[in-house]
Structures are given as C-alpha cells and as structure tokens.
N, C-alpha and C positions, 0 to 999 in steps of 0.2 A: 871804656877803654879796655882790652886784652894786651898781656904780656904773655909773652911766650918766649922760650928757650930753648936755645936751639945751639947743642953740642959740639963743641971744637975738638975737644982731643978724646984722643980713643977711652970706651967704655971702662970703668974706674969696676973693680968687684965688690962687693955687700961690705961692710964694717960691720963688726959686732958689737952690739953696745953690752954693757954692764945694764944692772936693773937701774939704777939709781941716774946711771946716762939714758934710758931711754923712759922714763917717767920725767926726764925735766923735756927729753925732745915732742913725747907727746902732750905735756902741758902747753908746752909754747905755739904750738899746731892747734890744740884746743882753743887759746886763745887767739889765735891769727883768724879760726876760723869763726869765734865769737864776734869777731869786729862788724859795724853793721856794712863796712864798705867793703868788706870781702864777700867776692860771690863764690869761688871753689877753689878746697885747698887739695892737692892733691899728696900725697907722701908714701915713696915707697918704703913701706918697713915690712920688713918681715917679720913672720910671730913665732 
C-alpha cells in the first residue's frame, strides 16, 4: 500500500526550529523510519 499527499492550500515557508525542537523532530523520523513496516520516510529539513 502507498500514501501519498497531495497539497491543498498554498505553499507554507521553512520554520526554524531550535536545537532541542529539531533533535526530538529527527529522533521521531529516526524512529518512523526504524519500524520494520515503514518503507520510505521522506523529510524535508533543512541544515
């Protein structure tokens, strides 16, 4: 099975996270992507 997303309202711009918000947003992606029924996660962050 495939999910995909597919956009309704207009393009949102970047948020900046703090260190401490974007160590918990990559932990939780680390683990989405540890699951053995996840095939690809994909996440745009910038560095």
């Amino acid at each position: 099975m495939r999910i995909a997303f597919a956009r309704l309202q207009p393009f949102t711009p970047c948020v900046r996270l703090v260190v401490a918000e974007r160590e918990k947003v990559e932990a939780f992606l680390e683990a989405v992507d540890a699951d053995d029924d996840v095939q690809n996660v994909y996440a745009g962050l910038a560095g």
